[in-house]
C-alpha positions in Angstrom: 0.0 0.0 0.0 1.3 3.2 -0.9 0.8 6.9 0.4 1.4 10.2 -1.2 0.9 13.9 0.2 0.2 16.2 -2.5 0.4 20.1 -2.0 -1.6 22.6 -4.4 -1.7 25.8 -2.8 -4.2 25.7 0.0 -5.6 22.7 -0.4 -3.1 19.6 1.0 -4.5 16.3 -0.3 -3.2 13.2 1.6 -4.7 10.2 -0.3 -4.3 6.6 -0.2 -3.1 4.2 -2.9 -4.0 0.0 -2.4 -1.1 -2.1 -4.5 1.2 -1.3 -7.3 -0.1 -1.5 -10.9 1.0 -4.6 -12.7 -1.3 -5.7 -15.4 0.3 -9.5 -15.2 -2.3 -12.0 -14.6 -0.5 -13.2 -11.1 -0.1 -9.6 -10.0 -4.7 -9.5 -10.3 -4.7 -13.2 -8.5 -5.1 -12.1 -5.0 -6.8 -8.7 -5.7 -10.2 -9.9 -7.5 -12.6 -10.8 -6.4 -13.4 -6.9 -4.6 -15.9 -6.1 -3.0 -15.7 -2.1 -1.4 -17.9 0.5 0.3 -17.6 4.0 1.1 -18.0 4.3 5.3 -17.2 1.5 8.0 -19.4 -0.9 6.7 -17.9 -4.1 7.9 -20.7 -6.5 8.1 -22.2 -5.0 4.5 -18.9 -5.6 2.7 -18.6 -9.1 4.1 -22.5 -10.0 3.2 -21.4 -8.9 -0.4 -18.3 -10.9 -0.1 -20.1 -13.6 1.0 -22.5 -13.6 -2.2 -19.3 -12.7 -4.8 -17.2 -16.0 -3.7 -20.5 -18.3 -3.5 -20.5 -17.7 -7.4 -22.8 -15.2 -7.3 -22.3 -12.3 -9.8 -20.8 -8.5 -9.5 -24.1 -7.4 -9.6 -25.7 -10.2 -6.9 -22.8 -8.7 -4.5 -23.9 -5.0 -5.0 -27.7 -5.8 -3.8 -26.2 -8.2 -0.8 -23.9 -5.1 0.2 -26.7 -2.6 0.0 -29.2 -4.6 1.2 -27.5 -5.7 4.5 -27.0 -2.1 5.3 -30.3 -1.0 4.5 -31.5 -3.8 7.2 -29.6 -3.1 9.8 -29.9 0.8 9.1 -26.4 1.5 8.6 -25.5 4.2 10.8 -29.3 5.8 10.2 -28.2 7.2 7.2 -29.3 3.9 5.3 -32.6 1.9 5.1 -35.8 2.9 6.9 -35.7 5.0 10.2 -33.7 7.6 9.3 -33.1 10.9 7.9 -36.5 12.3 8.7 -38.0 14.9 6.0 -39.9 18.2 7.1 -43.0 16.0 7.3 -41.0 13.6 9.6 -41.2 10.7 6.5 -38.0 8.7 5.7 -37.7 7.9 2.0 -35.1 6.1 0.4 -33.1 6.4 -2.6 -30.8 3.1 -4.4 -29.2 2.3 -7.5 -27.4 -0.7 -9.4 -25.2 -0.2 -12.4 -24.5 -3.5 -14.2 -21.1 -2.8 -16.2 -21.2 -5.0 -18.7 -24.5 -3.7 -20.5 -24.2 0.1 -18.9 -27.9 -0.6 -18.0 -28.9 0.8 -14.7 -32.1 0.2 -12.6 -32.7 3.1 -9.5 -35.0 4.6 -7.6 -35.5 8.1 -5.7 -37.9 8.9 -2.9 -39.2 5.5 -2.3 -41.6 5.6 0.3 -42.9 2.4 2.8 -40.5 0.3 1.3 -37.7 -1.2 3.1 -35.2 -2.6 0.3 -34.5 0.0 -2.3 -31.5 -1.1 -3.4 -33.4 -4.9 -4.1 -36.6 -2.7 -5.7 -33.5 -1.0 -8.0 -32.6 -3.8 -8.7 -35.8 -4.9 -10.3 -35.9 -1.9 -12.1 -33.0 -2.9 -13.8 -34.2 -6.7 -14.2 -37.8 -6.4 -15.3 -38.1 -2.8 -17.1 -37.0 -1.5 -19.5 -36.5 2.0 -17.5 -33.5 3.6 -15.4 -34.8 5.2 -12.9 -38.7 5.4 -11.0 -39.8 7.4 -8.5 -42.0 8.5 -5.3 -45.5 6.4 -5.0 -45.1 5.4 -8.5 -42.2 3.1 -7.3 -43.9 1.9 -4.5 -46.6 0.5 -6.4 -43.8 -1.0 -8.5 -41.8 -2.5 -5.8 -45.4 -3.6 -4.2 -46.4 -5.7 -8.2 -43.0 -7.0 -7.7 -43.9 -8.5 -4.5 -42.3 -6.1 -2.0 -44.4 -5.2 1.2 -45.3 -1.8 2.4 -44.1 -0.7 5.3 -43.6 2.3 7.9 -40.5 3.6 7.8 -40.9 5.9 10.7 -38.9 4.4 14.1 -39.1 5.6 17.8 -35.2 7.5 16.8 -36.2 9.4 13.5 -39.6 10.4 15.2 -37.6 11.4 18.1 -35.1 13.2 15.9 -38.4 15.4 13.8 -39.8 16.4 16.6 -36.8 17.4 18.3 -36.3 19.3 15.1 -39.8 20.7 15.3 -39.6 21.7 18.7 -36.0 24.2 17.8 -38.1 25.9 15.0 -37.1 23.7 12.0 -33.5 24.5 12.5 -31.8 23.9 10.4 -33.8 23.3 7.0 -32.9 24.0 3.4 -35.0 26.8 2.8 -33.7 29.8 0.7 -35.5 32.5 -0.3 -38.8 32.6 1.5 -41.2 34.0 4.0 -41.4 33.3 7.5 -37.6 33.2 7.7 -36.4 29.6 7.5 -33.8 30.7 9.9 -35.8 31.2 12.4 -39.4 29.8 11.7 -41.3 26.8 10.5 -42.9 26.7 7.4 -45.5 26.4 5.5 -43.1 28.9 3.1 -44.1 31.0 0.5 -41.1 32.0 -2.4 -40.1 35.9 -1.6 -38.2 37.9 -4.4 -35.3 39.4 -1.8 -32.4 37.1 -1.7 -30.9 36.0 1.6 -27.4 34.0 2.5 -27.4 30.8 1.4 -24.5 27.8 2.0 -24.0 28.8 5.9 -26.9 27.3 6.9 -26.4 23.8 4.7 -23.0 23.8 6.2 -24.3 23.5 9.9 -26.2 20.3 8.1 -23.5 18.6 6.4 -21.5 16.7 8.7 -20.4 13.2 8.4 -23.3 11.9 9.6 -25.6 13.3 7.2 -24.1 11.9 4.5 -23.5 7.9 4.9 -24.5 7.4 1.7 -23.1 3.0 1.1 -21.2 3.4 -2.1 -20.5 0.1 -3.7 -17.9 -1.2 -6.0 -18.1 -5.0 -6.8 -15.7 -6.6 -9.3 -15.8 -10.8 -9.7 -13.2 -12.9 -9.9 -13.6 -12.8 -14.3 -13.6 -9.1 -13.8 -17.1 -8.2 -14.6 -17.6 -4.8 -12.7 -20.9 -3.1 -11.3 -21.6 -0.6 -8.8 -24.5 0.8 -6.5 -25.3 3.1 -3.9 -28.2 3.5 -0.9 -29.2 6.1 1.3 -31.9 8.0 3.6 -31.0 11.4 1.9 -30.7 14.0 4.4 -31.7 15.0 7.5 -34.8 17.1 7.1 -34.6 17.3 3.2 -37.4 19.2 1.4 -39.8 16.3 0.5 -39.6 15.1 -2.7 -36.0 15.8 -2.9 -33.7 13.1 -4.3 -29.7 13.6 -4.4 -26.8 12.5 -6.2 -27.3 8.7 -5.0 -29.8 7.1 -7.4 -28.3 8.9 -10.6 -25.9 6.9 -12.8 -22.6 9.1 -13.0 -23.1 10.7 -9.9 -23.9 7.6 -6.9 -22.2 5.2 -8.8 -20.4 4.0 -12.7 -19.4 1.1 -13.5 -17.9 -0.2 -16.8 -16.3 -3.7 -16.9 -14.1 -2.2 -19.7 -12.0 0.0 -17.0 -13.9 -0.4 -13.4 -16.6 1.6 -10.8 -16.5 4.5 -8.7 -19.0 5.5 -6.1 -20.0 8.8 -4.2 -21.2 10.0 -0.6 -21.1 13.6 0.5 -23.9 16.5 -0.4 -25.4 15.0 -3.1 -27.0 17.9 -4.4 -23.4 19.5 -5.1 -22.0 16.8 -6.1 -24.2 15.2 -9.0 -23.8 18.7 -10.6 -20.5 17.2 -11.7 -21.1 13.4 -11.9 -18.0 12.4 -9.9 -18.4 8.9 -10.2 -18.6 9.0 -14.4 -15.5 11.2 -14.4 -13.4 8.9 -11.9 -14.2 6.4 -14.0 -13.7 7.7 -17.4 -10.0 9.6 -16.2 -9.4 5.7 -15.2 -10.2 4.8 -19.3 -7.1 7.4 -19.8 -4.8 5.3 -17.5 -5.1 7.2 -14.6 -4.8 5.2 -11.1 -8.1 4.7 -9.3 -6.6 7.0 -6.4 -5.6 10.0 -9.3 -8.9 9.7 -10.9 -10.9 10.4 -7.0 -8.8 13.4 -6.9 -9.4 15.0 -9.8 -12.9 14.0 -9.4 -13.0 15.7 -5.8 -11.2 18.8 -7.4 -13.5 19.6 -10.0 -16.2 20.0 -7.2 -14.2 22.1 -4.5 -12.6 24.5 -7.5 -16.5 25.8 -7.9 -17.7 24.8 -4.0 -14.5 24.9 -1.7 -16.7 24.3 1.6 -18.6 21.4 0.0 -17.8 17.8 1.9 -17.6 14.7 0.2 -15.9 11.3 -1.2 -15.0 9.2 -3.8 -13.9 6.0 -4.4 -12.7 3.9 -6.9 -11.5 0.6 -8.3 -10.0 -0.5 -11.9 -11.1 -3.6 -13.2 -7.2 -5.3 -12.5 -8.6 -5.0 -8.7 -6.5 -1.8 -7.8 -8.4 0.4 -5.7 -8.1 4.3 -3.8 -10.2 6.9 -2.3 -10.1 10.8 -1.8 -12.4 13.3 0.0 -13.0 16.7 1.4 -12.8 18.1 4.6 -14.2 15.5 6.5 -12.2 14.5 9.3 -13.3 10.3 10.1 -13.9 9.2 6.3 -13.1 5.4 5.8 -13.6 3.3 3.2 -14.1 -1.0 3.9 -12.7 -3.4 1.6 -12.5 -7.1 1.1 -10.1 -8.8 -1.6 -8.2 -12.3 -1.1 -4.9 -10.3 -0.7 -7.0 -9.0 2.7 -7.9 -12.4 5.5 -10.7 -9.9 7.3 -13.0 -7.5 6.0 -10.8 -4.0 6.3 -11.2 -0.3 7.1 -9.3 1.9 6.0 -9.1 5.7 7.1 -8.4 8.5 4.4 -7.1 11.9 5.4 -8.9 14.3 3.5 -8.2 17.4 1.5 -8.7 20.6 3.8 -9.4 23.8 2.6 -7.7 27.4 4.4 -10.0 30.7 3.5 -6.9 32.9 2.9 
């Protein structure tokens, strides 16, 4: 494993590199099959491991990941009871990218539905479609056998009403009347503007934005990728981030590899991190290079803005690089590795000069 500083003016990137290239069939032996996740998410990486060495394909290990997680309610920023909305509702968002075919099966704002990343994954088997949304995919994921479910727990009821009871602080509002700094809605649109960023920056901590990112590559190479999440913390209803949209949750293509994403989705799928990490791999790039210049096309145009990528080539090679977070980790599993692993990244800061 190899680690590299690298200085560019303010901003000190300290990133990590997993193996030396070597494109020789033994130097691949003990680093496929991969399985890797943004986050500390030991006991989803090994379920996916689990389902990848069973003979189960890249794309069987990318639902086991995300589905595992979204059971146990990764870190309440994945699966149901979690993340409350301004209407106290958690609804989830979940994608799979099959690498081979580029076809991709998501959805965004699921509601009473436990499994997204399994309902995605229908999407992508049985439709023709990429992406459904809202009640619509309910129904869906209902015809396709799912059950409905509340969503709501004793913790994210807990958390709305805390959130209720401080005046909806803090909330995503811009721009209208009563002041969302200070009151609760309903809002009505204003034509004065007001600050915006400072208030989404008070929201945007680590643990708003778990997002599972999911890189699986078999032992043949075949690549696909995925992502889940709860969205954030008192989101606007309806909204839907960067995690259900191909090129910004997750790319995959078996022809080079996958990246995945987790940060402030709405930033971040402005630039569709995960396409670009993938495609500066097609140039030759190394997976830990092509998170870096992925993260530094977002924090040129939003230098406060926190997230992650990661990424993996389809020899098995894989790195990560982030944004001023200060406990990012990404969890890996390859033969070359006896345990599921964690690994911590130290991320790019940023200095207001």
């Amino acid at each position: 494993m190899l680690g590299r500083t690298i200085v560019s003016g303010t901003f000190i990137f300290c990133v990590i590199e997993c193996f030396v290239f070597d494109a020789s069939p033994s130097s691949t032996s003990n680093k496929l099959p991969l399985v890797l996740t943004t986050w500390p998410y030991q006991d989803a990486v090994t379920a996916g491991w689990m389902s990848i060495t069973s003979g189960n394909t890249a794309i069987d290990a990318v639902e086991a990941t995300g589905h595992s997680c979204e059971m146990s309610a990764c870190r309440h920023t994945v699966g149901f009871g979690g993340s409350p909305d301004e209407n106290g509702e958690t609804t989830l968002d979940a994608m799979i990218m099959d690498g081979v075919t580029h076809n991709v099966g998501a959805v965004g704002g699921l509601r009473r539905i436990k499994q997204a990343i399994s309902v995605a994954r229908k999407v992508l088997d049985n439709t023709d479609h990429t992406l459904l949304v809202g009640d619509a995919a309910t129904k869906f994921a209902v015809d396709m056998g799912f059950t409905e479910e509340n969503l709501t727990t004793s913790y994210s009821e807990q958390l709305w009403e805390l959130w209720r009871n401080a005046s909806c602080q803090p909330n995503f509002r811009e721009n209208v009347s009563p002041d969302p700094r200070k009151l609760c809605g309903p809002y009505h649109p204003i034509k004065s503007s007001v600050a915006s960023g400072d208030e989404f920056r008070v929201i945007a901590n680590e643990n708003n934005h778990d997002t599972i990112g999911i890189i699986a590559i078999d032992a043949q190479g075949t690549v696909a990728s995925g992502a889940s999440t709860n969205g954030l913390t008192y989101k606007v209803p309806g909204r839907v981030g960067d995690t259900p949209i191909a090129g910004a949750g997750s790319y995959a293509d078996t022809d080079i590899g996958a990246a995945a994403c987790t940060g402030n989705g709405d930033i971040m799928m402005r630039f569709l991190p995960s396409y670009q990490a993938v495609t500066l791999m097609g140039t030759g790039m190394s997976p830990t290079d092509a998170a870096t210049a992925a993260i530094n096309a977002i924090r040129r145009k939003y230098p406060t803005f926190k997230g992650a990528v990661v990424a993996a080539n389809k020899n098995g090679e894989y790195g990560a690089a982030c944004h001023l977070w200060t406990n990012f980790a990404i969890t890996v599993r390859t033969p070359a590795l006896h345990n599921t692993t964690v690994l911590h990244i130290t991320c790019s800061q940023y200095t207001i000069m």
